[in-house]
Structure formats: structure tokens, C-alpha cells
N, C-alpha and C positions, 0 to 999 in steps of 0.2 A: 493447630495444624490445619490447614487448606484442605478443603474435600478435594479427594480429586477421582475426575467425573470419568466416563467411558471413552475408549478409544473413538466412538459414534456420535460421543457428545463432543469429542475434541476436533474431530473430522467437519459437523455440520458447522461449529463455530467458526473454522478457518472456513468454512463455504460461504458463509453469510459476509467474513471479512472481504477476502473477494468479490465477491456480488459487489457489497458496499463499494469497496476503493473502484471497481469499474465502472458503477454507476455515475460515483464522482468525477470520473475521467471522462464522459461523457457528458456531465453538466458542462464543468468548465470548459470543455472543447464546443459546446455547443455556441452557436454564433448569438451577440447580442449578451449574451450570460447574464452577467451581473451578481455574481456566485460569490458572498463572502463565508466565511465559517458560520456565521450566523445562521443566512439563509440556508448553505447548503447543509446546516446540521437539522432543521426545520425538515427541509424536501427529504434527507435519507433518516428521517426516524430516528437520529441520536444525538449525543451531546455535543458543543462545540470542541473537547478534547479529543472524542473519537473523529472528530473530521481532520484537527489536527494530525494525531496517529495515520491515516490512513494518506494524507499528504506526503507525510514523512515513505509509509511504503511506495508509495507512486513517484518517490523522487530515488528510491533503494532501487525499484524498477526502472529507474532510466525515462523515466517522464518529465520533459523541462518545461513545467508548470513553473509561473512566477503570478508574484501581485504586482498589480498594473495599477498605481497611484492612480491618476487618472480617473481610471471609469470604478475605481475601488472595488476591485475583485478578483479573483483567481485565473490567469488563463493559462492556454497551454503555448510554446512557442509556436510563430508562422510555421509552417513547413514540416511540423512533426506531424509523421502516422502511425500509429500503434499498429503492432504487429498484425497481422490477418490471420485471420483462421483459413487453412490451408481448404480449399473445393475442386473440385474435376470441373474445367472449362465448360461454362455452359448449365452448369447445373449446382441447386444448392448445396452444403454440405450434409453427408446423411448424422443422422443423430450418436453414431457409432464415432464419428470419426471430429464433432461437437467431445464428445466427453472425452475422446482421446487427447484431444489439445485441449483439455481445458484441466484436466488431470496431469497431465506433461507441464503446460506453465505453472499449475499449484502449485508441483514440486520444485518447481526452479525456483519459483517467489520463496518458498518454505524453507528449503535448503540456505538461498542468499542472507534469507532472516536469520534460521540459527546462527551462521557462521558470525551476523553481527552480534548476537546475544553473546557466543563465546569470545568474541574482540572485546565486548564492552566490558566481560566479567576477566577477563586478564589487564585489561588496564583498570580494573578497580582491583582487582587485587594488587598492581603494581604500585598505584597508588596511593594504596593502603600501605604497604611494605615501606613506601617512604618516608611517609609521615610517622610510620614507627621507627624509623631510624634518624629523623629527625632532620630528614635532608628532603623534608615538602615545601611546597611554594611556598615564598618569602613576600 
């Protein structure tokens, strides 16, 4: 059975996810790039599947990242802007109103996530149901 760890241990791990996939969306947005899984598992400290993974959430998130044969790397579409953190004209945002949006999109990323965990776990259950009834891909 799977230890399983504290609401604080599950909290900082989704913070770090985040971190991580922003970070990436700012590599490959950065101009010049040259950002493949390789490299970019190198620069954020993890394995070539975790950068995979974290592609996959940036693309759940509405990010039109592709690979560009070419210059052989990751980038993001012309003309996309990643949402803003909301500021009062004129002045930074205070740190208060930092974790308010950054708490508010976690849960929108988190929520979009389970609802895929529970799609994927009803089509493997569905798919399982047919191949026990004998009417799975042929």
C-alpha cells in the first residue's frame, strides 16, 4: 500500500508542479530557445518524463506550445499571452493579491486535472467492461 503523505506534503508538491510547468512556459516562450525535453529537464532539475508531464498540463491549460522541426525545440504559438496577474494601474501588484491569483489559478489547474483523472478512470473502466464482454477492439 502507498504511504500517503500530509495534506502539506500534497499542497507543497502541487506548488512545486506549478512552479515547475511556469517556469517551462517561460523557457519556451523565451525568444532564441532551443528548449528540447532534454535541455529543458537539465535547466528545471528533473527527468525527461517529468517535462513531458508538465507539457501535457500546459497544453490541459490552454497553452499552444508545439515542436518546431526546424530549429528542434518546444515553442509557444505567435501571438499567445499567458493570462496576467491582475495590478492597480500604475503600481506593482501587492503580495496579497500575488497569492490571491496564484491560489485561484491552482485550483482551476487542479480541479481541470481531477475532472481528467475521473474521464480517464471511466473510460478505463468502460474499456475494461468490454473486453470482458468480448466486444473490445478487434
Amino acid at each position: 500500500m502507498a504511504k500517503k503523505g500530509s495534506d502539506a506534503d500534497r499542497r507543497l508538491r502541487q506548488c512545486e508542479r506549478i512552479g515547475r510547468a511556469l517556469r517551462l512556459l517561460g523557457l519556451i516562450q523565451s525568444p532564441g530557445g532551443g528548449w528540447n525535453a532534454q535541455s529543458l529537464a537539465k535547466e528545471l532539475g528533473c527527468s525527461e518524463r517529468t517535462v513531458y508531464r508538465d507539457l501535457q498540463t500546459l497544453e490541459l491549460a490552454g497553452v499552444p506550445y508545439y515542436w518546431d522541426d526546424q530549429a528542434g525545440s518546444y515553442r509557444v504559438r505567435p501571438g499567445y499571452k499567458a493570462p496576467q496577474i491582475p495590478s492597480r494601474p500604475g503600481k506593482n501588484p501587492s503580495p496579497e493579491a500575488l497569492v490571491d491569483f496564484s491560489l485561484q489559478a491552482a485550483g482551476r489547474l487542479m480541479a481541470e486535472a481531477e475532472q481528467m483523472i475521473d474521464a480517464l478512470g471511466r473510460l478505463k473502466q468502460a474499456l475494461h467492461a468490454s473486453d470482458m464482454s468480448g466486444q473490445g477492439p478487434k
